[in-house]
C-alpha positions as CSV (number, residue, x, y, z in Angstrom):
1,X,-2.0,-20.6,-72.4
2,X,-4.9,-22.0,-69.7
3,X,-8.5,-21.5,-71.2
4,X,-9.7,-18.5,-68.8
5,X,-6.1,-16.6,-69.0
6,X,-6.3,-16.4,-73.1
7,X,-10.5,-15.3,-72.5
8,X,-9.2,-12.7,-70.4
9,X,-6.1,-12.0,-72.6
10,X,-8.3,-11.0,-75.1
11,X,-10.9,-8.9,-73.4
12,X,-7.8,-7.2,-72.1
13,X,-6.8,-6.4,-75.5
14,X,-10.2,-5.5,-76.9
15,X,-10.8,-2.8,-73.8
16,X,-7.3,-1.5,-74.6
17,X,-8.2,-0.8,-78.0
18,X,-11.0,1.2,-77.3
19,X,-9.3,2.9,-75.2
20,X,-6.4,3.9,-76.9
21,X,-4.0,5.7,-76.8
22,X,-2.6,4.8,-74.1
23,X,0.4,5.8,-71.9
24,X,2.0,4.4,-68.6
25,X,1.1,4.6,-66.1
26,X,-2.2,3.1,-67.3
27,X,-5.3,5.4,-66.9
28,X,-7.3,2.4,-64.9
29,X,-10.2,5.4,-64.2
30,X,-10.9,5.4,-68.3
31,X,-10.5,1.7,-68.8
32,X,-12.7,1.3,-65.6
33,X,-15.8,3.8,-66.6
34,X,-15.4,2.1,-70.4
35,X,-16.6,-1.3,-68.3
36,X,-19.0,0.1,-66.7
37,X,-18.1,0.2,-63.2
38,X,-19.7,3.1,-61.6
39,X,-18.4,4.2,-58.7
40,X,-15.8,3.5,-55.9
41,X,-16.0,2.7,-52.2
42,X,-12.7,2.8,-50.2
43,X,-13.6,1.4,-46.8
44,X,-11.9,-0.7,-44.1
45,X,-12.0,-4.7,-45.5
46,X,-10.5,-8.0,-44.8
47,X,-9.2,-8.5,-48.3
48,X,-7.9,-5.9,-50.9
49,X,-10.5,-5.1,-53.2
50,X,-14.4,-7.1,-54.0
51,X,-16.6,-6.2,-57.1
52,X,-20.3,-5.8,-56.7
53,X,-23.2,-5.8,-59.0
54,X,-25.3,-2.7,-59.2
55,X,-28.3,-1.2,-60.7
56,X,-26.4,0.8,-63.3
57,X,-23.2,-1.2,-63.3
58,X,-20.3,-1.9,-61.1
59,X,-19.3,-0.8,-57.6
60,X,-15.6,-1.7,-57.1
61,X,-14.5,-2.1,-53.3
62,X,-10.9,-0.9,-52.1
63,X,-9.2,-1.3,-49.2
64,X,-8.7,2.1,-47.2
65,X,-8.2,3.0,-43.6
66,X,-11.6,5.7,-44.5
67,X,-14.5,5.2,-45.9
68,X,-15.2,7.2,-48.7
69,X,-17.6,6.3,-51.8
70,X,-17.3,8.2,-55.0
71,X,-17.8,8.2,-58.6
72,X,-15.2,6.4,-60.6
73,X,-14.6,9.5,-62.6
74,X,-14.0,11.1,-59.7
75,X,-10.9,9.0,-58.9
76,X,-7.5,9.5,-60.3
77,X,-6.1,6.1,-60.7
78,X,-2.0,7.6,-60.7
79,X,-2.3,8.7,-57.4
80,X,-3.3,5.2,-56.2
81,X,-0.7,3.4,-54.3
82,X,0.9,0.8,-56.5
83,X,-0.9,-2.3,-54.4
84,X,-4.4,-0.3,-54.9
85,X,-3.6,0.1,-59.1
86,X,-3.4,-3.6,-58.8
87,X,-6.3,-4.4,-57.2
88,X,-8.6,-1.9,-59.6
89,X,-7.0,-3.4,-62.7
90,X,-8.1,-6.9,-60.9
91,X,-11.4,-5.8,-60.2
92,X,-12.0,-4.5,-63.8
93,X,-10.7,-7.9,-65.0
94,X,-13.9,-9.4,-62.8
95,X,-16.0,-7.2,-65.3
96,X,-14.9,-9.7,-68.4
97,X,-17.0,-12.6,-66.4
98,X,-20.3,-11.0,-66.9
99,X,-22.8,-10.8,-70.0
100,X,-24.4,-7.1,-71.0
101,X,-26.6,-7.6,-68.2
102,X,-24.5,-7.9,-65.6
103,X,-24.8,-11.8,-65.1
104,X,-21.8,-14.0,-64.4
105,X,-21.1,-15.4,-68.0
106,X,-21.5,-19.4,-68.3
107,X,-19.8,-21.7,-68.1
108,X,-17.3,-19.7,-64.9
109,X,-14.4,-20.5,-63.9
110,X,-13.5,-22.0,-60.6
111,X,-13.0,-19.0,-57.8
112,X,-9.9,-20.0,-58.0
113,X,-9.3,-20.0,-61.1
114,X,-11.1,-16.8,-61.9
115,X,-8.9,-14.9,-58.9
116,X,-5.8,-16.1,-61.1
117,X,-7.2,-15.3,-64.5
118,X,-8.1,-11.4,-62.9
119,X,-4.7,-11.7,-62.1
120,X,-3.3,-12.4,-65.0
121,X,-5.6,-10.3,-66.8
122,X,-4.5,-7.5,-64.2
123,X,-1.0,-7.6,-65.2
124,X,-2.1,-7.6,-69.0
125,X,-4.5,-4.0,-68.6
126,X,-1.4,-2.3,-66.4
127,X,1.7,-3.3,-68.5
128,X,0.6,-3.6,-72.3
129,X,2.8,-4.9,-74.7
130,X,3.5,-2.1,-77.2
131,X,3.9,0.3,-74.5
132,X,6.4,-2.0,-72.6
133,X,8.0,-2.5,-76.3
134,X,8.3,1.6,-76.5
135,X,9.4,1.7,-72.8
136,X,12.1,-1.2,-73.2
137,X,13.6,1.0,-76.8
138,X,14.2,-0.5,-80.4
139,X,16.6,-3.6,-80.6
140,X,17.3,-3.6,-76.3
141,X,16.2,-6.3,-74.1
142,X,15.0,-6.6,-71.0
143,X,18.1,-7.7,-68.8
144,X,18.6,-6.6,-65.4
145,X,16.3,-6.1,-61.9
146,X,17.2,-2.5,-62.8
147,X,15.6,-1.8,-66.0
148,X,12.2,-3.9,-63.8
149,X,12.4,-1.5,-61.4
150,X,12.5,1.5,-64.3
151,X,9.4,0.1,-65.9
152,X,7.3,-0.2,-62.7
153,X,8.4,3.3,-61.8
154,X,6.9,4.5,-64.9
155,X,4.4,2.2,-65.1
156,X,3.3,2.9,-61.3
157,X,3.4,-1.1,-60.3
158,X,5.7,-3.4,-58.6
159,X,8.6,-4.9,-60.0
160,X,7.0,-8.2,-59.5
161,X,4.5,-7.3,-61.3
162,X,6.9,-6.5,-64.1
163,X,8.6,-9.3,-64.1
164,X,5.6,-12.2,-64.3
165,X,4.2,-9.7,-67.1
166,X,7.8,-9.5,-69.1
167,X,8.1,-13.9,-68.5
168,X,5.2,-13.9,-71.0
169,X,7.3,-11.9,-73.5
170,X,10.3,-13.7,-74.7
171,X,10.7,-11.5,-78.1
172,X,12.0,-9.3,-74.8
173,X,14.0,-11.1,-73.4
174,X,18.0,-12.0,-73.5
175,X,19.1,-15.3,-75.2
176,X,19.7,-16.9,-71.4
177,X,19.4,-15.7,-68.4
178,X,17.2,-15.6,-64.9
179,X,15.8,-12.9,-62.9
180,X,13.6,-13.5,-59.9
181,X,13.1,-11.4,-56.5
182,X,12.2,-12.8,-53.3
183,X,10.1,-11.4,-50.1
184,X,11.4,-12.7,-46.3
185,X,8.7,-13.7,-44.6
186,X,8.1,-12.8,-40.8
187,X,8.4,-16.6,-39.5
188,X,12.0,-16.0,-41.1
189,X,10.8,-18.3,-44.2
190,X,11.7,-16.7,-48.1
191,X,9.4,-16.5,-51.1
192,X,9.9,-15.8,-54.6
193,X,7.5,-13.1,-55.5
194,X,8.7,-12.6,-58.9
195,X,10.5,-14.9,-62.0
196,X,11.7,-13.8,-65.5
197,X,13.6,-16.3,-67.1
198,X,14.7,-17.9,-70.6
199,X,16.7,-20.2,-72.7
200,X,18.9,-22.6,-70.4
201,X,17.0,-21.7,-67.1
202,X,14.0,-22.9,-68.5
């Protein structure tokens, strides 16, 4: 695993464990307060969510068609639309680059590389790995776009969001097989927004 994914990896775990237990969908308000980050502005924005540095912690950005700024406890993070849970968890990943006092932590990652490590470590906060174990059931494996789309209903995220997580997880996964999902473009062009593969396809 890349440097900054395994740093964020583990602060993932750690803030998990302090906040157990746990239950999908993800409580993202609790994990969110536990790091500090204060309150909440939903406001029109170019981009999906920003972090910002405050006197007493963190004010995390949304996108929203209002603007609206609250206290995080005020916010309950299952009524979120699934593209909003992903941009909180991302934005309480950004928390895991500072010190105590709120500084960026040194050395940093690249912005780029720090936008894919929140990713990652998104993915990690809203799809843990003992609940997807509970979620998946004793001696099954994950197999099929259906039981994806089961585990982000219950887990309140996309099914592509399912899958990159479960492509971590081969003590999941089937002996030899490939899942992926795709996204048409409006030019007409196709994607792949989503992989999950093993043995041969590898």
């Amino acid at each position: 695993m890349p440097f900054w994914q395994g740093r964020v990896s583990l602060a993932a775990e750690h803030l998990l464990r302090q906040c157990a237990p746990l239950r999908l969908p993800i409580d993202l308000t609790r994990l969110a307060i536990k790091q500090g980050i204060a309150q909440i502005r939903f406001r029109p924005m170019p981009c999906d969510g920003a972090i910002e540095v405050v006197a007493d912690g963190f004010v995390v950005h949304m996108q929203s068609t209002k603007e609206q700024l609250v206290p995080t406890s005020a916010v309950d993070s299952s009524a979120l639309s699934v593209r909003q849970r992903f941009t909180f968890a991302h934005e309480i990943s950004h928390t895991f680059f500072y010190d105590a006092a709120r500084q960026p932590c040194k050395p940093h990652p690249t912005p780029r590389l720090l936008e894919g490590s929140c990713n990652h470590g998104a993915q990690r906060l809203l799809l843990p790995e003992h609940l997807l174990a509970r979620e998946i059931g004793t001696g099954r494996r994950f197999d099929s776009i259906e039981m994806a789309l089961d585990i982000a209903s219950a887990a309140r995220v996309s099914a592509e969001v399912v899958l990159q997580r479960m492509d971590e997880l081969d003590q999941f996964k089937e002996t030899d097989y490939a899942i992926l999902t795709f996204r048409k473009q409006d030019d007409g062009g196709i994607v792949t927004t989503g992989v999950c593969i093993n043995g041969v396809f590898r």
